[in-house]
C-alpha positions as CSV (number, residue, x, y, z in Angstrom):
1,X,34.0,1.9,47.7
2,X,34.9,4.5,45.3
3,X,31.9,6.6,44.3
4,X,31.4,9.1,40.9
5,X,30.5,12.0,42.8
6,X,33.6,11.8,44.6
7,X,35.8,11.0,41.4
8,X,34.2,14.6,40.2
9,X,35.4,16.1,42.9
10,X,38.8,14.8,42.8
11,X,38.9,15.9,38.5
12,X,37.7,19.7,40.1
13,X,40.3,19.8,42.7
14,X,42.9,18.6,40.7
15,X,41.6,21.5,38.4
16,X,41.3,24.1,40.3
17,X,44.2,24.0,42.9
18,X,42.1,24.1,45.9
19,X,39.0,23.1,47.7
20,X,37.4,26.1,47.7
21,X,37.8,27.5,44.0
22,X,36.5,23.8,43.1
23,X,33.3,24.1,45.3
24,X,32.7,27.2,43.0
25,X,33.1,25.0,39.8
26,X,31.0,22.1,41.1
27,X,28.3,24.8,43.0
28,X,28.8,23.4,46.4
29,X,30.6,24.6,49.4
30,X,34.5,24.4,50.4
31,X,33.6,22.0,53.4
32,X,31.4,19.8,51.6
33,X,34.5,19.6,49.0
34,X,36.4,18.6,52.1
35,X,34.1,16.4,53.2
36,X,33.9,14.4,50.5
37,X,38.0,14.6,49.8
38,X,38.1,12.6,53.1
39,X,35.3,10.1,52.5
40,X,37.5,8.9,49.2
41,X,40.5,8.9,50.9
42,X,39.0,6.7,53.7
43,X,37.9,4.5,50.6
44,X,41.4,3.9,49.2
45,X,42.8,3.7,52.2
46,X,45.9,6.5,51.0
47,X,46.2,10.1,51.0
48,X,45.3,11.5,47.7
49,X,46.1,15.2,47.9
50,X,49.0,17.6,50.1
51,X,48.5,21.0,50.6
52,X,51.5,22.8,49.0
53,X,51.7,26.4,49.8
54,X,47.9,27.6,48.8
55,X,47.4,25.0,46.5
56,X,45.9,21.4,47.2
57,X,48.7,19.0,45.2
58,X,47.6,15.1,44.1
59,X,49.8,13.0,45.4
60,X,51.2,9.6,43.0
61,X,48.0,7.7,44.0
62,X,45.9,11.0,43.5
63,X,47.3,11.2,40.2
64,X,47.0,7.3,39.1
65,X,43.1,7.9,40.2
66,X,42.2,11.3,38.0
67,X,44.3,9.5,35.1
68,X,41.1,6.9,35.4
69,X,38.4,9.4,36.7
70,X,37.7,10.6,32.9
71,X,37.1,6.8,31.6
72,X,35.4,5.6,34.2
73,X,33.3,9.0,34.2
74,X,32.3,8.5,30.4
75,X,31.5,4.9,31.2
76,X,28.9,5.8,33.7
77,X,27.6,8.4,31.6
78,X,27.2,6.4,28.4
79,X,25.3,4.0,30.7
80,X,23.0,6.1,32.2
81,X,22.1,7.1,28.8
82,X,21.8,4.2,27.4
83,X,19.6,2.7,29.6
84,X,17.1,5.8,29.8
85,X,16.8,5.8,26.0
86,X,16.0,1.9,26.3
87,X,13.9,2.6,29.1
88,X,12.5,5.0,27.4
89,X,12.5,7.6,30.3
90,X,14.1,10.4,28.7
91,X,15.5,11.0,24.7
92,X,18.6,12.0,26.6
93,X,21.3,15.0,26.0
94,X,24.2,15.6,23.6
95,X,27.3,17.9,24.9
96,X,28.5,19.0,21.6
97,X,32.3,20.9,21.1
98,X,33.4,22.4,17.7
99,X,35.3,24.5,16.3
100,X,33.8,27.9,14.5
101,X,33.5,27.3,11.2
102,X,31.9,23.8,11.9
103,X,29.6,25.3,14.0
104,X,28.4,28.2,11.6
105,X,27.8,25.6,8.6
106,X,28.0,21.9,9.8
107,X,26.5,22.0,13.2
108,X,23.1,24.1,12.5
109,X,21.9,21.8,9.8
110,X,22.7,18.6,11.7
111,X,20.9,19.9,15.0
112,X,17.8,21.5,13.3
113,X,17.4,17.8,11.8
114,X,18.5,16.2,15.4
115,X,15.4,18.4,16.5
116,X,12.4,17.5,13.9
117,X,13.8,13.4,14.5
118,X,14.2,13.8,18.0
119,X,12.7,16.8,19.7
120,X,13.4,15.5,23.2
121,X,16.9,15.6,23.0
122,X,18.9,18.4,24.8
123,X,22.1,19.3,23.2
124,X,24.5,22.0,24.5
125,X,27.1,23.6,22.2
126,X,30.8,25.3,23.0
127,X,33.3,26.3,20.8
128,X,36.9,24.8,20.8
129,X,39.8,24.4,18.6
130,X,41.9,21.7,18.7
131,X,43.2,20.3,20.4
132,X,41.8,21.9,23.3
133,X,38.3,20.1,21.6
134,X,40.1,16.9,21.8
135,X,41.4,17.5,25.5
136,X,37.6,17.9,26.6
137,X,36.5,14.9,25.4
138,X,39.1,12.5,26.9
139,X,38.5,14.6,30.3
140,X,34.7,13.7,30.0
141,X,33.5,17.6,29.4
142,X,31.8,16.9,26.2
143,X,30.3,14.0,24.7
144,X,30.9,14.6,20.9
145,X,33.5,17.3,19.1
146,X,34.1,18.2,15.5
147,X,38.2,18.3,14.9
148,X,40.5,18.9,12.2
149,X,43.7,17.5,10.9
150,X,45.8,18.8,7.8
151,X,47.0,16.7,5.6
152,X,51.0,16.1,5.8
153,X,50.8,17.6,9.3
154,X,52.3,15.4,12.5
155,X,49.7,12.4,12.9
156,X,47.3,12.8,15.5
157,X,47.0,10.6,18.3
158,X,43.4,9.2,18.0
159,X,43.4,6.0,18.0
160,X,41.6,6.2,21.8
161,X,38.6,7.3,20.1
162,X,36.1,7.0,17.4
163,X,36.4,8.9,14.4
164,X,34.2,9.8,12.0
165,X,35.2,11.1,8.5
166,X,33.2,13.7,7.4
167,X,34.6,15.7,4.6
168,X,37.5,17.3,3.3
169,X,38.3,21.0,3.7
170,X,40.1,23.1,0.9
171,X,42.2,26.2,1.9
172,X,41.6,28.9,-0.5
173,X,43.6,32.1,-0.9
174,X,41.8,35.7,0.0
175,X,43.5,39.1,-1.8
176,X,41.7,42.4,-2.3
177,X,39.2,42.8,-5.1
178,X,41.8,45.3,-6.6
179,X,44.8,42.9,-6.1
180,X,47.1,41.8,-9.2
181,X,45.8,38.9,-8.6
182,X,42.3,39.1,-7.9
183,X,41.0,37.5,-11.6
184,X,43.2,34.5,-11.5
185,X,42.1,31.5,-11.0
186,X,44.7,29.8,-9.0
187,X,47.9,30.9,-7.9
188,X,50.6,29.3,-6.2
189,X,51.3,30.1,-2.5
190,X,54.9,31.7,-3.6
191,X,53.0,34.0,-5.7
192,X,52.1,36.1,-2.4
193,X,55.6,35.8,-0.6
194,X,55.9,39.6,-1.0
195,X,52.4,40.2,0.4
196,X,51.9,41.2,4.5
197,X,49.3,38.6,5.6
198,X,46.5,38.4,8.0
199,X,46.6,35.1,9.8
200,X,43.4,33.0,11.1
201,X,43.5,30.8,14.8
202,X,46.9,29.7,16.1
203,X,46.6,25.8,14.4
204,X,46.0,27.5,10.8
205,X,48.4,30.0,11.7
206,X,51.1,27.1,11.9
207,X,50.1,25.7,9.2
208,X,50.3,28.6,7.2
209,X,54.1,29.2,8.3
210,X,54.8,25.7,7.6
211,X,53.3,25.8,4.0
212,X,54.9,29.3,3.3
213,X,58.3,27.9,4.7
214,X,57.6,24.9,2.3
215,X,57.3,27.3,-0.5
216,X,60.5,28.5,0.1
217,X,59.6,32.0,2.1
218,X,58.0,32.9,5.7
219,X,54.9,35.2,5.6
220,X,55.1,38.9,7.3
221,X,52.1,38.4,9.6
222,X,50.9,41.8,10.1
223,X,47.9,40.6,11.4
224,X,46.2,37.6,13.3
225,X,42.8,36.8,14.6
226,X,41.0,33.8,15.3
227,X,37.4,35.6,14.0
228,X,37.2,34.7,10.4
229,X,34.7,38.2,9.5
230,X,37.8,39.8,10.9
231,X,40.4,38.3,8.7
232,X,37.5,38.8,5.8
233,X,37.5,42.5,6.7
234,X,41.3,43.2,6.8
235,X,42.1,41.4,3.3
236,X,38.6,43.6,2.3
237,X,40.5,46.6,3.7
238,X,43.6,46.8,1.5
239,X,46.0,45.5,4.6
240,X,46.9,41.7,3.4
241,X,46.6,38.7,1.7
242,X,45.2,35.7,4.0
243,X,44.5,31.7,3.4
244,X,41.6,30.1,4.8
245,X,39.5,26.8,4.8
246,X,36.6,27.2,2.4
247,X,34.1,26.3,5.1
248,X,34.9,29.5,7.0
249,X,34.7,31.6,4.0
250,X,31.5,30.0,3.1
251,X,30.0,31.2,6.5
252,X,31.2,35.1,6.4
253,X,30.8,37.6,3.9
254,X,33.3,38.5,1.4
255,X,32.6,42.2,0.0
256,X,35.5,43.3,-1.9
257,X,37.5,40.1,-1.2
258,X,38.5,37.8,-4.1
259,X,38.9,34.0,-3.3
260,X,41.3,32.1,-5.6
261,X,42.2,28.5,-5.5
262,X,45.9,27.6,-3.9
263,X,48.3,25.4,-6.1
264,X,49.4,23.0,-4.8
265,X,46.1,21.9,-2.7
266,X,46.2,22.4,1.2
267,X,43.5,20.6,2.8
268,X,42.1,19.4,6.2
269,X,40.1,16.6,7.0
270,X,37.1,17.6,9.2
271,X,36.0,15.1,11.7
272,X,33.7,14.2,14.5
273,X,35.1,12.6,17.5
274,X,34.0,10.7,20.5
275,X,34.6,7.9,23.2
276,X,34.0,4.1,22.3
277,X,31.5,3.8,24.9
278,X,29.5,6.6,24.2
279,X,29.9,5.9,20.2
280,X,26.7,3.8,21.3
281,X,24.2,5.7,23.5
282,X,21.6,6.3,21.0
283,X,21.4,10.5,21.2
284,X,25.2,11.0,20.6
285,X,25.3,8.1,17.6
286,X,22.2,10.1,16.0
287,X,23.8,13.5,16.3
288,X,27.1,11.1,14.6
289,X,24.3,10.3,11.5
290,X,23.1,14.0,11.7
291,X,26.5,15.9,11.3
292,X,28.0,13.0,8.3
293,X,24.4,13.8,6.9
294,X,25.2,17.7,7.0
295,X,28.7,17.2,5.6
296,X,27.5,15.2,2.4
297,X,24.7,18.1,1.8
């Protein structure tokens, strides 16, 4: 019989490369790892992983069974939550991924009320962009992550998991307060061909190229960060123009930066995301309530 806290194993091995590095991860020791390698194997009756060099390597059935390891992990997970909520054991945990600027405006509001409703509940935060956000949820690190998709970009592939709108993100233009353009109102993107820019993290960044390209020019990148008081401070500084999403400037200061509204609109659609069975354990569908509750404020 195939057990969970061997499946974890397997996901940390399969990780890590070897037995030892994912004792580390898990806290255990490299023979325990071992140990319990063997007991699945004995379960499925089939080798699992080959030692390649250094590295521990799955083999096609040790592959087939981490492909499932992440689903049947959430399964068990929502379950255990669920029934200790109805049991009324525990008010259970929320592990919560988001990107920055959702977690310096969106995220605070919605946990403070998660907290006064629910003061139980444990909730753990980390900070991910997509689609590295997206990754850990399907792998069963997180329960819950705030995403974003910009319009006219590639679709992205989530129709594995629940999604819920929350609202939609302007980009807005940042020059210095002594810019040309600094008193206009809006300007179009080609306005700034000329300018050196200061680019945000690497999905914004590619969006930015594509819209520039779009406009019939590519940005000189001078600069790029992914800390949004650092692109603040550069555009504040004389050294570029930049384009960000109004929720990030909305959570940084702008001294002697001048927003101005882009023509035509870019925008992004921030979302929260999670797995259809833990869409109904009661702590991660009232953190869902909290966060669309945050958006409309």
């Amino acid at each position: 019989m195939i057990e969970a806290r061997h499946l974890r194993v397997l996901r940390a091995v399969a990780a890590t490369g070897s037995f030892s590095a994912a004792g580390r991860a898990l806290g255990c020791t490299q023979p325990a790892v071992s140990q319990q390698m063997k007991a699945l194997e004995a379960s499925v009756g089939t080798p699992l992983l080959i030692r390649s060099g250094r590295e521990m390597r799955l083999t096609e059935a040790g592959e087939a069974l981490v492909r499932h390891a992440a689903g049947i992990l959430a399964g068990l997970t929502a379950a255990e939550e669920e029934v200790a909520a109805i049991a009324g054991l525990r008010a259970g945990r929320v592990r919560l991924v988001s990107f920055p600027s959702g977690s310096s405006t969106l995220v605070p509001t919605a946990l403070a009320a998660l907290r006064a409703a629910h003061p139980g509940t444990r909730v753990s935060l980390e900070e991910a962009e997509p689609p590295r956000s997206v990754d850990l949820l399907r792998e069963g690190d997180c329960d819950l992550t705030l995403a974003f998709r910009y319009e006219g970009a590639a679709p992205e592939e989530w129709d594995d998991l629940v999604v819920r709108p929350l609202l939609t993100d302007r980009l807005v233009g940042l020059v210095p307060e002594g810019h040309r353009l600094a008193g206009a109102e809006s300007v179009a993107i080609g306005d700034l061909a000329a300018e050196p820019w200061i680019a945000g993290c690497p999905r914004c960044r590619g969006r930015l190229v594509e819209v520039c390209e779009g406009a019939g020019f590519t940005p000189r990148i001078d600069f790029a960060t992914d800390d949004y008081p650092a692109v603040v401070g550069l555009v504040g500084a004389g050294l570029g123009v930049a384009v960000l999403p109004e929720l990030a400037v909305g959570s940084v200061r702008t001294e002697r930066v001048r927003t101005v509204r882009l023509e035509p609109a870019v925008r992004r659609e921030i979302v929260a995301l999670t797995l259809p069975d833990l869409a109904q354990v009661p702590t991660v569908a009232a953190t869902l309530a909290e966060l669309s509750r945050a958006a409309a404020r």
